[in-house]
N, C-alpha and C positions, 0 to 999 in steps of 0.2 A: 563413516560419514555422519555427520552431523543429522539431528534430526529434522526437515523443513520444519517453519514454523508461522509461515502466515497464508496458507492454503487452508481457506474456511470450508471447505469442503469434502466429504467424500459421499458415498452411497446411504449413508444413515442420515447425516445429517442436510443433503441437499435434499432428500423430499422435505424433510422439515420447514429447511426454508420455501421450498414449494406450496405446503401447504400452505403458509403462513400470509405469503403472497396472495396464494387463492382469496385468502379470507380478506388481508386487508387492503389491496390495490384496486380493485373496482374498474371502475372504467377510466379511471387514468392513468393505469397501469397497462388497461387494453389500448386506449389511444396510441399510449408510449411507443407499444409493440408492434400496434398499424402501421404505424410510420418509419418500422426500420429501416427500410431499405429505400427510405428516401433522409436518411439520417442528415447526411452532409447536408439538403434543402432546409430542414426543418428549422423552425423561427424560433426555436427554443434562446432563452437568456443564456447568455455567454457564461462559460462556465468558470467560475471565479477564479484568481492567480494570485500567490503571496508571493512576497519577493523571499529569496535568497538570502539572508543576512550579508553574507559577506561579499556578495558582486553586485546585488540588486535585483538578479536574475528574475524575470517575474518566473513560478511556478506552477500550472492548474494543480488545483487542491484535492483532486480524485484520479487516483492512479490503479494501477494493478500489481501483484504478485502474481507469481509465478511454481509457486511449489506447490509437489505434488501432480498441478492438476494438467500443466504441458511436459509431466516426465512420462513419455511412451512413445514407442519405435512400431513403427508397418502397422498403423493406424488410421488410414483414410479418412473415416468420419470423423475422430478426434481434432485431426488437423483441420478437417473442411469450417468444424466449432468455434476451435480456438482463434483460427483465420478471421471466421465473424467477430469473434472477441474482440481481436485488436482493432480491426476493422470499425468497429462501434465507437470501439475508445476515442481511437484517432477522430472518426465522424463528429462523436461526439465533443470533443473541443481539448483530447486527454492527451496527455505526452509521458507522462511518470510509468515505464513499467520498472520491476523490482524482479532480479530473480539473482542467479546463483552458479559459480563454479561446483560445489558439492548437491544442487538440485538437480541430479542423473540426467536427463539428458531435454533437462527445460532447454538451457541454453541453446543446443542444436536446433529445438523445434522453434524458439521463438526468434534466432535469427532464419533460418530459412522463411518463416511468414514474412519475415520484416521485409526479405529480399523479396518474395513473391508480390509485397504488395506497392514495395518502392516507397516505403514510406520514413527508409533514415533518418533523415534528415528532418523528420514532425514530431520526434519521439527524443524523451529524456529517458536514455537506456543507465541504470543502477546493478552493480554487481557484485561478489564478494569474493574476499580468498579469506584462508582460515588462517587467523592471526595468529596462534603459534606454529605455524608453518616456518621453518627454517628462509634466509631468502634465496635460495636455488628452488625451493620446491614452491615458494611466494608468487617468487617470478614467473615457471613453468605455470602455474595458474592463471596468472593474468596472461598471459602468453596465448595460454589455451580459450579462455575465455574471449579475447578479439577473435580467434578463427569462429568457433564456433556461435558468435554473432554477428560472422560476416563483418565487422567493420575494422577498422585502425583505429579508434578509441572509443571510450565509455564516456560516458556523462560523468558518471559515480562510480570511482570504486570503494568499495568499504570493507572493514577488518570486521570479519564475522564471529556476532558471540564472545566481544574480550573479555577477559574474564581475572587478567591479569592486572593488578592496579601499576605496575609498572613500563607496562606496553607503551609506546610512542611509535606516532606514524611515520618515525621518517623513512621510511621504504615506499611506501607510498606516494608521499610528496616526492620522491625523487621520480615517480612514475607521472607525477603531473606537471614535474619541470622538464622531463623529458614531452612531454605531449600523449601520452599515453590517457589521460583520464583529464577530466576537466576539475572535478570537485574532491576532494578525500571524508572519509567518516567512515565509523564504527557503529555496530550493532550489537542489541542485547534484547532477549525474550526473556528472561532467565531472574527472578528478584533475587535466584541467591548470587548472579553476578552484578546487582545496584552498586553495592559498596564498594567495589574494585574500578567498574567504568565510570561513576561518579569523579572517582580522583583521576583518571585520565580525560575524561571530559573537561573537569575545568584547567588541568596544565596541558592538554595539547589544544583546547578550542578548533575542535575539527570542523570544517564546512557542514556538515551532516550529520548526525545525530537518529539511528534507528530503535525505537524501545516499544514495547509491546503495551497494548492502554486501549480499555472498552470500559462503558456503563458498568458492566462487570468485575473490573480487574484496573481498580483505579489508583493502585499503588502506585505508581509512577509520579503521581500527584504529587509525592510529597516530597520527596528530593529531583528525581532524575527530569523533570519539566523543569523546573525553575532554574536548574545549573545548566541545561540547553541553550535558557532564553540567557541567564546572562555569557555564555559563551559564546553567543551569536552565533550557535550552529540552527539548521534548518533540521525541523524535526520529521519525520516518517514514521507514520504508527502503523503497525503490524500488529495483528489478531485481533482487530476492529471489532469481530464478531464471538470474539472468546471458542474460536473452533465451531461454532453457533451453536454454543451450547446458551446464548443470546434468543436468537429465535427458539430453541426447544423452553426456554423458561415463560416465552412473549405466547407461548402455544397457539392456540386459536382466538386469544382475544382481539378485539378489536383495537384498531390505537386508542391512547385516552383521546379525551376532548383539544384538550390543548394543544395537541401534536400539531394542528391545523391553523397554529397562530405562528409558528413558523415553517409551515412550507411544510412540513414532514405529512408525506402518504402512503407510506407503508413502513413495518417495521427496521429493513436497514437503511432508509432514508435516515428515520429515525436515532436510532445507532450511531450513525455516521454523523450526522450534524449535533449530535451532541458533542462527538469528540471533536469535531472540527471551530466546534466554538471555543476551544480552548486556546487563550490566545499565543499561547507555547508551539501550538503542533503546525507544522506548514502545510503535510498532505497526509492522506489517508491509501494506504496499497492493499484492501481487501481482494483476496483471491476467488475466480469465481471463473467457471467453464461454461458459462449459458451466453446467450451474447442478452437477454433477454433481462438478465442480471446487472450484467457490466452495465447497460440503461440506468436499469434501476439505481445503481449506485451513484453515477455520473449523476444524476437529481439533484443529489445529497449537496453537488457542490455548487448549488442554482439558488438565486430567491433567500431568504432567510436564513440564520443563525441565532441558535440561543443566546439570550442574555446572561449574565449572571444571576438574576434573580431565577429565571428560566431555566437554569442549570440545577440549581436547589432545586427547585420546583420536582424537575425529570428525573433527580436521584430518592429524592423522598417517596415519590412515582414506585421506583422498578425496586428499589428497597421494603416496600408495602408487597409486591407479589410474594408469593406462596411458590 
């Protein structure tokens, strides 16, 4: 099985962000927290939506992944968590989750929440099979994938990780002329797979478009954004937080000054609307097991976004740390 790759978390690096929180959320990170559990009341600004290139679709611009952190079985507390999780999402104004045929047994826990909480039908469910998968063992995937999220179709299904510059989706598309999936697209974390998904990106122009892109790891920049936008696929960035090896670099300092000329109050607010101001990417699906998190990030897609000159600005910024 493939390795998950946009689950920013595990045991090392979530106190990290814990800390990090500590230091820079303050009391509007406690307010945020006050008010969880009147999340669907709260007057919060709507949380922003890009359209879909190719249907119009509008899309809220802050979603979730799913790897790693909903793969476990006879977990009670886990599941009471994750429950919150989605739960917030939804509250909070979010539809995008992200997960996975090869993420062991996300998919089982995140359809069973979905059915527990009746919420199908408010949620843009995205999923993957492994693109050189034969199409008997393609199929048996996406097959397995609607049971195991409870429904008869996906939003998204997407060819995971191609890697092959000569892949084409028609197996796919024939899963969305069948009614099986609503949108088609392909995924890449990988720069040594740029060069190969590049050229199936711009000869199949898939609906979707997945590639991994933080303050950190901004290769993507240079080819794989700009052949998105003219393919008119809808972008999704995965590892938003570079594993959060993002916060362990932000350590205990305070945000700079500026952070507060758009809207950013703590570090992955931070993070997040930077990559979200790129006018290439449509949503952000950082993975996160807190429901206190999912919050925090759902922020990211409120109020403000950097400018361009504001962009230079924040890489000059985090390129100056030690």
């Amino acid at each position: 099985m493939a390795v998950p790759y946009h689950a920013d978390m595990n045991s090392r690096t979530d106190f990290s962000r814990r800390r990090v929180l500590s230091v820079t959320a303050g009391a509007a990170l406690a307010t945020l927290l006050a008010r969880y559990p009147r999340t669907a009341r709260a007057t919060e600004e709507p949380l922003k939506t890009r359209p879909i290139p190719h249907s119009g679709e509008q899309l809220p611009i802050v979603g979730i992944g799913t790897a790693i952190i909903f793969d476990f079985e006879n977990d009670p507390v886990k599941y009471a968590e994750r429950r919150q999780v989605i739960q917030g999402l939804v509250a909070g104004g979010g539809r995008l989750i992200d997960t996975a045929y090869g993420y062991g047994h996300a998919e089982d826990r995140l359809g069973e929440i979905v059915a527990d909480l009746g919420v199908r039908d408010k949620l843009f469910l995205a999923t993957k099979f492994s693109y050189n998968a034969d199409r008997a063992a393609a199929t048996a995937s996406m097959q397995a994938s609607l049971r195991r999220l409870k429904t008869n179709r996906v939003d998204l299904m997407q060819a995971w990780n191609v890697g092959d510059a000569n892949y084409d989706l028609g197996l796919p598309r024939e899963w969305k002329q069948q009614g099986l999936c609503r949108y088609v697209g392909m995924t890449t974390s990988s720069p040594r797979q740029y060069s190969a998904i590049a050229k199936v990106l711009a000869r199949e122009k898939p609906d979707f478009f997945q590639v991994n892109y933080s303050l950190g790891d901004r290769e993507a920049e240079n080819a794989l954004l700009p052949a998105a936008r003219d393919a008119g696929a809808a972008v999704l960035v995965n590892l938003p937080f570079g594993r959060n090896s993002l916060f362990r670099k932000a350590g205990g300092r305070p945000l700079p000054d500026f952070a507060a000329e758009f809207g950013a109050r703590t570090w992955a607010q931070f993070f997040l609307k930077f990559i979200l101001s790129h006018p290439a990417v449509t949503a952000v699906i950082p993975g996160t097991d807190k429901p206190e998190y999912m919050l925090d990030n759902l922020q990211a897609g409120r109020g403000l976004l950097p400018d361009a000159a504001m962009r230079k600005r924040i890489i000059q910024y985090w390129e100056s740390l030690t």
